[in-house]
N, C-alpha and C positions, 0 to 999 in steps of 0.2 A: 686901735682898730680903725680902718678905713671905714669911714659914711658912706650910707648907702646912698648908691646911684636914684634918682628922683625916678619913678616909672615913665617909660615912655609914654608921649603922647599919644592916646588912642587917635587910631586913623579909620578909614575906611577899606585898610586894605585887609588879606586873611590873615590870621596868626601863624605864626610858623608851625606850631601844634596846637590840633584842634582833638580832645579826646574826648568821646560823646559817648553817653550811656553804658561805661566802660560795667560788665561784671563780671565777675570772676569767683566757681566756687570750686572745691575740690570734695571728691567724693572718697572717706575712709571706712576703710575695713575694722571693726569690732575685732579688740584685743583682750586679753583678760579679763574679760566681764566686763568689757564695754562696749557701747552698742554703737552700730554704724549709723551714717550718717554725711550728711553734706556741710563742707564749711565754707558760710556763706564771707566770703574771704574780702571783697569788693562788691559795692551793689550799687549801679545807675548811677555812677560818679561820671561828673563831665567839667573841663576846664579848658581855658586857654591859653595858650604863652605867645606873646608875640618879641617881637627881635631886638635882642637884647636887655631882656628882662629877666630875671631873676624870680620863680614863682616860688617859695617853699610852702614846703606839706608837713606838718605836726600832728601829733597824735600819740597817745598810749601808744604802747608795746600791745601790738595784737591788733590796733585798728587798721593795717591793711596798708599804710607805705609802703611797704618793699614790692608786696604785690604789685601793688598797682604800677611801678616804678617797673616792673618784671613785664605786666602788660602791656605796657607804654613799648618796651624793646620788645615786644614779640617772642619772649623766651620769659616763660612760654605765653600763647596765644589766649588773649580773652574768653571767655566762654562766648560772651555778645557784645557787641558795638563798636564802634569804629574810631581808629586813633589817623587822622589826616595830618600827616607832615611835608611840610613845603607843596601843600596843595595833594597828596598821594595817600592813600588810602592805604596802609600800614597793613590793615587786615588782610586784605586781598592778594597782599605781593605772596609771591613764593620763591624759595630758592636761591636760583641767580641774584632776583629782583631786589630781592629784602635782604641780601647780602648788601647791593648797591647802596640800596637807600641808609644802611647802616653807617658808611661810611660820612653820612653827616651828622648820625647820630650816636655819640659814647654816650659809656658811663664809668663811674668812679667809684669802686666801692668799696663797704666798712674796713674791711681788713686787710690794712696794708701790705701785710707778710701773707695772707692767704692768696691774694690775688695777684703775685708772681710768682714766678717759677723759682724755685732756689737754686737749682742746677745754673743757670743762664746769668750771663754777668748785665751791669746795667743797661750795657750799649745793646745791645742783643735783647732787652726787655723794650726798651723804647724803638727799637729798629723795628719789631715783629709786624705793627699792623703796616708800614713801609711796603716789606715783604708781600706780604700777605695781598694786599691792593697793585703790587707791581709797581712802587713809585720810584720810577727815574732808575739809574744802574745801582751798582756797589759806591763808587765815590759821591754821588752826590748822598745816597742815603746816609753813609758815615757822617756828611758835612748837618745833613738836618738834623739829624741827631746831636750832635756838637750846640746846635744851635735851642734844639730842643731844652735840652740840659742845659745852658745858660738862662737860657726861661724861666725855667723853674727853681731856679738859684742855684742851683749845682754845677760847679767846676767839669768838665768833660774829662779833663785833664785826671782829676782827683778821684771822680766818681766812677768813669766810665769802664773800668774794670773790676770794680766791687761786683759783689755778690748779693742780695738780701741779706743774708745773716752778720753783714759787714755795717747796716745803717740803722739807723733809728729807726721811728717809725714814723717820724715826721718828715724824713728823707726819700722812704721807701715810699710816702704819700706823693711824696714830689713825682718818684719815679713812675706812678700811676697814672699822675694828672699831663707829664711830658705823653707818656704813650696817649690817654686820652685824646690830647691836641695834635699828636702827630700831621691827623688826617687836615687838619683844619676843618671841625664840624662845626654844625650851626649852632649844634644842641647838646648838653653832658647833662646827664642824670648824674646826680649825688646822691648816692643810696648811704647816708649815715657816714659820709665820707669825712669825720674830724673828730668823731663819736669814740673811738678807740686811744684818741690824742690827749695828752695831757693839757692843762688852759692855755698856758704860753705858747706850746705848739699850730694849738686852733688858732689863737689869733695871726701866728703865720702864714697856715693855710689860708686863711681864710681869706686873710690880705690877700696872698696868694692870687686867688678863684678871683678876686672884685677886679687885681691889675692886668690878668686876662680878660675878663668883660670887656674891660675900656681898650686894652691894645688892640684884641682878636675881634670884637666884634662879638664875643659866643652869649647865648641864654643858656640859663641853667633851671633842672630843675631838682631844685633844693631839700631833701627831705631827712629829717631829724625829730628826734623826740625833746629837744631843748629848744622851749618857746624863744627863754631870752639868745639863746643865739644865733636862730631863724631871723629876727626880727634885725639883727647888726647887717646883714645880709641880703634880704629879699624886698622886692617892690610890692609885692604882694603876698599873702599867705592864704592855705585853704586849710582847712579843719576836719580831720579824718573821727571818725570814732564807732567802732567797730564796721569800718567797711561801705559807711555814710557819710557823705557830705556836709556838714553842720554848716559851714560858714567859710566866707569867701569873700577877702577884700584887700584896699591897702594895706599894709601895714600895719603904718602908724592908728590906721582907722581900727582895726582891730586888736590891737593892744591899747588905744584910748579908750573904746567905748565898748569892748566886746557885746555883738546882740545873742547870741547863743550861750543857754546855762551852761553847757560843757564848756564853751571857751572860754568862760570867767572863772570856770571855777580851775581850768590848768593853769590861767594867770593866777589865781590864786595861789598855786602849789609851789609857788617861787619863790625860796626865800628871797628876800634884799631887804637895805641896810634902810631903815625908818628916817624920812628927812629929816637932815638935823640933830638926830639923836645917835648915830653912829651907830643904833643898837641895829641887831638884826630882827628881821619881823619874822616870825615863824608860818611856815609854809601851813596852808591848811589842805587835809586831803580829802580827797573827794568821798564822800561815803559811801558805803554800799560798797559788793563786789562787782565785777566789771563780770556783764552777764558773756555766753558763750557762743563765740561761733557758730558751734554748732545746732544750737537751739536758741539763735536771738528774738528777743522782744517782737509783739506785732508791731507796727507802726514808730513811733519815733524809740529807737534804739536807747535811746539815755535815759528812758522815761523812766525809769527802774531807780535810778539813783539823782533825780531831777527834783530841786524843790518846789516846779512852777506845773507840774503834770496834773492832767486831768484826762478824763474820759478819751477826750477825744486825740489826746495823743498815743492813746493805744489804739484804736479803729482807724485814724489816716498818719500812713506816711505823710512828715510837712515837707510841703516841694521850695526852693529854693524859690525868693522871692527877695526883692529892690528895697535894699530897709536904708540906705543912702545910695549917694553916686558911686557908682561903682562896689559895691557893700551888700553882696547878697544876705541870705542867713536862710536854713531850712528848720525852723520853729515855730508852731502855732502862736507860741505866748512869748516873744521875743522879750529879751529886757528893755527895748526903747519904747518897750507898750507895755499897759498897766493889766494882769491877768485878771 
């Protein structure tokens, strides 16, 4: 596995994505004896990626990744707040505009085989956003594609007349991340983009995604329900749980010293191998049920299944606050303080 790129140097300048007070809920209709209601999907999540960075997002199943991942490309639209990329206010575009502005921003998603065409040969899947954007005639597109597909490790030669149902699914991810870069964006969402992969395949990809970073210049934004493979990957990571922000740092800072109970306890959930002992150490899971969307918790969302909960984590949402450099955590009773 490729090491992760060190994060850039913070500067004074903006980040290339700036998503502030992002929410997002969806309103369902009562079905067989169940009652309607709002799912509070995303709530006041805000981050930043700047150029050439790698942020990944973790979290259960149900804490609101893909949303938010969904938010971030405008398909569909936030309920409130605002996502500013390369300085442009995402919310506001319409149409034409946010067509335009798309074209710096992909994304890559879980399902290799769902998100081609099967009818369409490879050339023809990586040529499309080409098309579609008007770039250059028929001969030069052919050639970027050619070029595309050696990129991504794939022969032109070999590949470029396959089908989907003709490749792995480690190929078919190749032929996801060529169209991604087609355009030469700034920015690719990874919506679970290796998640469907077998382990040797991911560490392909994954290589993959780091030796684009370094060639292309691109930031990514990373998101996955596998701590430790976030972590081989990202300069930073944020912490989702149900649709909340918990925590937000380096890396390494955050898988050394996690300040949020929920993120010690997903470290937790991991098995690996006991130093020295080759044995493996068994994962512990988090207790309690993982409460609901659609009727969550007052105040800190985890406080349900939290060994460090009190009063006051049920009457105040905890707001994100400086627990190291760079190292937010939204926790009344952080682990790097004594409750």
């Amino acid at each position: 596995m490729t090491t992760v790129h060190e994060r850039p140097t913070e500067t004074s300048e903006s980040p290339l994505l700036r998503a502030t007070n992002i929410v997002q809920e969806f309103s369902v209709r009562g079905a067989a004896g169940l009652k309607s209601g709002v799912v509070h999907a995303v709530s006041d999540v805000s981050f930043d990626i700047h150029a050439g960075e790698t942020l990944g997002v973790v979290g259960e199943t149900g804490s609101g990744k893909s949303t938010l991942a969904r938010a971030i490309m405008q398909s569909p639209r936030a309920k409130s707040g605002e996502v500013h990329f390369q300085g442009t206010d995402l919310t506001r575009l319409r149409r034409r505009k946010l067509v335009a502005a798309r074209r710096q921003l992909q994304m890559v998603f879980q399902d290799p085989f769902g998100s081609l065409n099967p009818k369409w040969r490879v050339s023809e899947l990586v040529e499309e956003p080409l098309v579609g954007y008007g770039t250059s005639g028929s001969n030069g597109r052919r050639q970027r594609v050619r070029e595309l597909l050696d990129l991504v490790g794939l022969n032109p030669d070999s590949y470029g007349r396959r089908r989907p149902h003709e490749l792995s699914g480690g190929q078919c991810q190749r032929v996801a991340i060529a169209r991604a870069i087609a355009l030469q964006p700034a920015l690719i969402v990874c919506d679970e983009a290796v998640s469907s992969l077998d382990v040797l395949i991911q560490a392909q990809v994954l290589n993959l995604f780091e030796r684009l970073r370094s060639e292309l210049g691109l930031s990514y934004l990373f998101i996955s329900h596998d701590l430790a493979l976030v972590k081989q990957i990202s300069d930073r990571v944020a912490v989702l749980h149900l649709g909340q922000l918990c925590e937000i740092g380096p890396s390494e800072g955050i898988y050394r010293a996690p300040r949020h109970p929920y993120t010690a306890a997903l470290l937790a959930s991991i098995p690996t191998l006991g130093a020295g002992s080759g044995r493996a150490r068994r994962p512990k899971p988090i207790s309690g049920e993982p409460p609901s969307a659609l009727h969550p918790p007052s105040g800190c969302r985890f406080r349900t299944r939290c060994p460090r909960a009190a009063q006051k984590c049920a009457d105040e949402v905890p707001q994100l606050r400086e627990s190291a450099a760079g190292h937010r955590v939204a926790c009344h009773f952080p682990l790097d303080e004594t409750p």
